[in-house]
N, C-alpha and C positions, 0 to 999 in steps of 0.2 A: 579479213583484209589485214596487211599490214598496217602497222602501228604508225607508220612513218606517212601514211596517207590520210590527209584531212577529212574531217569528219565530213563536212559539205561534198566533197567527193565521191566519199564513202555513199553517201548516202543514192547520189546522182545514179553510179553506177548501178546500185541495188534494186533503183527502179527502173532504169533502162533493162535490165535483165527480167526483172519480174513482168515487162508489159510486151518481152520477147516469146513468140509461140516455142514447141519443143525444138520444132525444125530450124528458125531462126537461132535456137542456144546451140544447136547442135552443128548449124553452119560455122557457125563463129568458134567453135571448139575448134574446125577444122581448120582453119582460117590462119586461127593462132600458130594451133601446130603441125601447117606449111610453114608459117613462117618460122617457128625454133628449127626445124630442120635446116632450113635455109642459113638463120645464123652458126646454127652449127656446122657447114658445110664450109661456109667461111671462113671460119674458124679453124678450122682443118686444113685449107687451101693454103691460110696465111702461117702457119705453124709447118708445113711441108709444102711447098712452093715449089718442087722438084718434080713431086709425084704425081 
């Protein structure tokens, strides 16, 4: 984890993870990255607005 996120944080997420089955980590992997695409796409849209 980064440095710049609190320990009590850190920690929350670690057990929300750990009491998640394969399938559930693996939904949520996909989840994520729907969503970076999506920002990424945006990101592109607003950067050429033409195209």
């Amino acid at each position: 984890m980064p440095n710049d996120t609190d320990r009590k944080v850190q920690a929350l997420l670690r057990g929300d993870y750990r009491r998640m089955s394969e399938v559930e980590r693996l939904q949520k992997v996909c989840e994520l990255n729907r969503l970076l695409v999506k920002l990424m796409e945006a990101e592109v849209r607003q950067r050429h607005p033409k195209c």
